[in-house]
RORO-749841 format. One line per field, with one value per residue (C-alpha): x, y, z; residue in one letter; residue number from 1. Coordinates in steps of 0.1 Angstrom, whole numbers, plus 5000, padded with zeros to 4 digits. Each point is the difference from the previous one (the first is absolute). Layout:
c1: c(X, ...)
c2: c(Y, ...)
c3: c(Z, ...)
residu: c(a, ...)
num: c(NUM, ...)
END
This chain:
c1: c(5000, 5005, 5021, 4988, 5013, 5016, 5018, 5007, 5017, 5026, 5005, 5000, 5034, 4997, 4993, 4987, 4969, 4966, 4997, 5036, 4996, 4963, 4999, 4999, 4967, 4986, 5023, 4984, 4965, 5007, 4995, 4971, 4981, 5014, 4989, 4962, 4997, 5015, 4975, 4973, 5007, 5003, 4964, 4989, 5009, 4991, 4964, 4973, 4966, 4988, 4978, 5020, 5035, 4990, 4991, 5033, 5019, 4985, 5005, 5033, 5013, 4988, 5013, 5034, 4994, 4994, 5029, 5022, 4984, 5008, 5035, 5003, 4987, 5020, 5029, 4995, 5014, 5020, 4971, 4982, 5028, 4997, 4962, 5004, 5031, 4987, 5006, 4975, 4975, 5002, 4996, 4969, 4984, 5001, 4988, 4973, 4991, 4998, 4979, 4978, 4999, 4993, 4972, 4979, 5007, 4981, 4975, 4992, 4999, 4978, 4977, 5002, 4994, 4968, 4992, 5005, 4977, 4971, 5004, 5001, 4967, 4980, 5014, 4990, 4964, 4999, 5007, 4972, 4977, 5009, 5001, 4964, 4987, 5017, 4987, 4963, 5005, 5014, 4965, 4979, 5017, 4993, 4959, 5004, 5015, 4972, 4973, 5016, 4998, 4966, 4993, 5019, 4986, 4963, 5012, 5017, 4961, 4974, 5029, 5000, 4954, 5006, 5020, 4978, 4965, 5020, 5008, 4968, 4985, 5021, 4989, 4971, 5001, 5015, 4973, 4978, 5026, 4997, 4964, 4993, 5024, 4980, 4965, 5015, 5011, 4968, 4981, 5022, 4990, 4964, 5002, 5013, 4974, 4971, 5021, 4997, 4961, 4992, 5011, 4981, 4970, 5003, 5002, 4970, 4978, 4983, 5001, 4960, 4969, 4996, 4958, 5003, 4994, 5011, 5034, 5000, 5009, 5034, 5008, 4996, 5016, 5033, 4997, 4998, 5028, 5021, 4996, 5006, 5025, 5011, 4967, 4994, 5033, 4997, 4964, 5019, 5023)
c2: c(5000, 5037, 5016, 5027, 5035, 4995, 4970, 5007, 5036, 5009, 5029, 5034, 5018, 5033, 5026, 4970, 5017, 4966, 5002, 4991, 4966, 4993, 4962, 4993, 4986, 5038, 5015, 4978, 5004, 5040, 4999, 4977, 5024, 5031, 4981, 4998, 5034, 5012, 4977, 5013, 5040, 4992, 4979, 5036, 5024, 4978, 4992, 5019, 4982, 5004, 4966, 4973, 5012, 5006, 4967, 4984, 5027, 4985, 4958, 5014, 5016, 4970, 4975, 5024, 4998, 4961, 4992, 5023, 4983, 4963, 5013, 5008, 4972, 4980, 5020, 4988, 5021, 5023, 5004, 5011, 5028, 5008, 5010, 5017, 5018, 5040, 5005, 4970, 5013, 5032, 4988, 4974, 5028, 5020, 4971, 4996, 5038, 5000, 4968, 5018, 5028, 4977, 4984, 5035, 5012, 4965, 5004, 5032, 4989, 4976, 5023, 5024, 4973, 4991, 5038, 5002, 4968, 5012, 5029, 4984, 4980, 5033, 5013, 4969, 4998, 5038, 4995, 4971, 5025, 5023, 4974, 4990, 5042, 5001, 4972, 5013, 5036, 4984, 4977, 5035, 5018, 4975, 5001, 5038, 5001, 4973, 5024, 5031, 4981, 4991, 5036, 5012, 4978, 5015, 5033, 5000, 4982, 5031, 5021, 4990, 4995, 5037, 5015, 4978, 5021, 5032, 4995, 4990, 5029, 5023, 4993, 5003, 5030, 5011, 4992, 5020, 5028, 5002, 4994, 5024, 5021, 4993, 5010, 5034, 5008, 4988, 5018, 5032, 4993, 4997, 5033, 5021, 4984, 5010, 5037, 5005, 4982, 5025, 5032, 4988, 4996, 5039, 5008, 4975, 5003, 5034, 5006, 5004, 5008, 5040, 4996, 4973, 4971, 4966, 4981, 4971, 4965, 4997, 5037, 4984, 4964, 5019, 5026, 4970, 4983, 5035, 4999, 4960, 4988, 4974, 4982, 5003, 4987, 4971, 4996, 4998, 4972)
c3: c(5000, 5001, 5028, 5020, 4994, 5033, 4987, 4970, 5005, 5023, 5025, 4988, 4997, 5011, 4975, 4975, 4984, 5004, 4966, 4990, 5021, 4983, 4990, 4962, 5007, 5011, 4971, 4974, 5015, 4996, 4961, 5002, 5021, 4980, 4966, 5017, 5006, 4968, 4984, 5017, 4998, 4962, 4999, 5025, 4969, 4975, 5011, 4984, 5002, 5037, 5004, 4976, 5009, 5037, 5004, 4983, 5020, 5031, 4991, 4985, 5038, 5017, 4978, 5007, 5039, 5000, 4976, 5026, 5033, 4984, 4994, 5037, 5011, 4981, 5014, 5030, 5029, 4980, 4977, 5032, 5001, 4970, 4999, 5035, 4990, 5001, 4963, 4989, 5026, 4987, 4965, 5010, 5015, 4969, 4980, 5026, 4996, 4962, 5003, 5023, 4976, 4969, 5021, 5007, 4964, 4991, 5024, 4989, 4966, 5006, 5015, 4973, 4971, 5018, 5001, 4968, 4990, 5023, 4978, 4970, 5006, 5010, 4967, 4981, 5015, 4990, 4967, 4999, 5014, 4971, 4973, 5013, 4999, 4968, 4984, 5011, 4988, 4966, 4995, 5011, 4971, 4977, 5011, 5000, 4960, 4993, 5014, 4985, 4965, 5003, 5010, 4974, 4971, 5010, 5005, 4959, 4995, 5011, 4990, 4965, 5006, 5011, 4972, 4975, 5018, 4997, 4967, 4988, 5020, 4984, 4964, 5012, 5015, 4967, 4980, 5025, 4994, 4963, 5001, 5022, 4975, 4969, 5018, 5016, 4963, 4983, 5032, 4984, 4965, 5006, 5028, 4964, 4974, 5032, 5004, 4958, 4998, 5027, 4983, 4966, 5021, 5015, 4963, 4987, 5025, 5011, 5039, 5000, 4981, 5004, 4994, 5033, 4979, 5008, 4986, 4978, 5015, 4981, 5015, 5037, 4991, 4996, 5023, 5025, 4985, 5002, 5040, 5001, 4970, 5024, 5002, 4962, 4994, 5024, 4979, 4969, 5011)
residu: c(x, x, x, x, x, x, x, x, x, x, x, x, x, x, x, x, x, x, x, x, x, x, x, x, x, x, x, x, x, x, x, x, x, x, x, x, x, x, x, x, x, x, x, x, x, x, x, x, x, x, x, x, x, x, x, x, x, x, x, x, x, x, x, x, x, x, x, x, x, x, x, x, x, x, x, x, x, x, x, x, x, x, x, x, x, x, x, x, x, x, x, x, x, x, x, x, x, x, x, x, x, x, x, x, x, x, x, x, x, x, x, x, x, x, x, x, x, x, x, x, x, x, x, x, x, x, x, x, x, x, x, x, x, x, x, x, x, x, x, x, x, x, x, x, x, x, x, x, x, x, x, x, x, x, x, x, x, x, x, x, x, x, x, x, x, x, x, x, x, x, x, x, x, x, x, x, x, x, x, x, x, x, x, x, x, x, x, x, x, x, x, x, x, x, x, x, x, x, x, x, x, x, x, x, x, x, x, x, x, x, x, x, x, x, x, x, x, x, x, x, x, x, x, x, x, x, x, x, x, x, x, x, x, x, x, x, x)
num: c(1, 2, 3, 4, 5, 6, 7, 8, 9, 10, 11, 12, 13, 14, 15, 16, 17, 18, 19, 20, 21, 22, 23, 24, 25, 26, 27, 28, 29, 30, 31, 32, 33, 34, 35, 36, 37, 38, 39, 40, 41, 42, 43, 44, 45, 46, 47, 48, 49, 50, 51, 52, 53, 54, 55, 56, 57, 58, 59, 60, 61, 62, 63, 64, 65, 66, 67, 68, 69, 70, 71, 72, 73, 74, 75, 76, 77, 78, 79, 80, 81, 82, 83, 84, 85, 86, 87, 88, 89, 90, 91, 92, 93, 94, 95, 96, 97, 98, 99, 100, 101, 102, 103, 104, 105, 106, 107, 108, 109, 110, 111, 112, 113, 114, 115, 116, 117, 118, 119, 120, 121, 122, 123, 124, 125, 126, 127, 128, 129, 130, 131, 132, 133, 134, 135, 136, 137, 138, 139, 140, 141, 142, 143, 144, 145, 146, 147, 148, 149, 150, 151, 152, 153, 154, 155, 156, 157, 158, 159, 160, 161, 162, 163, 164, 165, 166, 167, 168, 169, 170, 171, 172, 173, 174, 175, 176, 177, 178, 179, 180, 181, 182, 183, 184, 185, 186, 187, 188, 189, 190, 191, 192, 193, 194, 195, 196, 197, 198, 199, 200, 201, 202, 203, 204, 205, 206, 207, 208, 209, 210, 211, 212, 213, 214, 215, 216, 217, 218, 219, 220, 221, 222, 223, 224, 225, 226, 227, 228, 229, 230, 231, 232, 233, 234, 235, 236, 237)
END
């Protein structure tokens, strides 16, 4: 087996510094230890992802601390030195302290990634929500441009029934117009041919019998028709 650090060194001279008179064992265990924490600054600054590399940062510093405990144990009394020498404490503890460290950042990522799901399922029943609204208001338009067709194909129909009255009305009302037209004018011509038959008759016709005797019938038929050519033209036609 091993010897014991007190049988395998001798006395201290005096002014001999401990670590000149460290076994090989402790001086080869010194770069093993040094190698573990190099390797686990460098997995530090090289870790990015907070939940994946967390976790291998974790398995990765235990597997580190197990791998050094075996080779302590399997030191034996000097390996019991070694890991209570204050240099390996002091190097545990800051692997201990990182791991710590490590563990909170995971913890809170963890906490935040479930945040962030809750989140993402109120978002996503949201979104339903909307999809469901949207899908309604889409199926109302469509009825509403239906309706507005419909509405719009009878409003073209009296439109055009409309504009088809008016028009009609409107020739009609210029037939009226013209009609009317062709009366006022004859009314005129007929008004001159009574004016000129009127001053004939002052000139045929005496104004009275100066012995008081009476007037012929044909002197009265157009003395009567002088005061009403209207009637005796209506007569006529």
């Amino acid at each position: 087996g091993l010897l014991s650090p007190k049988e395998s060194s001798p006395p201290l001279a005096s002014g001999e510094s401990a670590a000149a008179r460290r076994s090989p064992e402790s001086e080869a265990s010194r770069p093993t230890a040094l190698t573990a924490l190099e390797k686990l600054n460098r997995h530090t600054t090289e870790s990015t992802e907070k939940n994946y590399l967390g976790q291998l940062w974790t398995k990765e510093v235990g597997d580190i601390l197990n791998g050094f405990n075996g080779m302590t144990l399997s030191l034996g009394t000097a390996g019991s030195a070694i890991k209570n020498s204050p240099e390996n404490k002091e190097i545990l503890q800051r692997l201990h302290t990182k791991a710590m460290e490590k563990q909170s950042q995971l913890e809170s990522s963890k906490k935040e990634v479930i945040a962030q799901k809750l989140e993402a399922k109120k978002l996503q029943n949201r979104n339903t929500k909307l999809e469901k609204h949207i899908h309604k208001f889409k199926s109302e338009c469509e009825n509403l441009k239906k309706e507005n067709s419909v509405l719009k194909s009878r409003v073209d129909d009296v439109t055009s029934q409309e504009d088809a009255a008016a028009l009609q009305l409107g020739k009609q009302l210029q037939i009226l117009l013209e009609e009317k037209a062709k009366l006022q004018r004859e009314n005129q011509r007929l008004l001159s041919e009574n004016n000129g038959l009127q001053e004939l008759l002052s000139y045929a016709i005496p104004s009275g019998d100066p012995e008081g005797g009476e007037q012929d019938e044909g002197a009265m038929d157009l003395q009567q028709q002088e005061f009403c050519p209207e009637e005796s033209w209506a007569g006529q036609h």
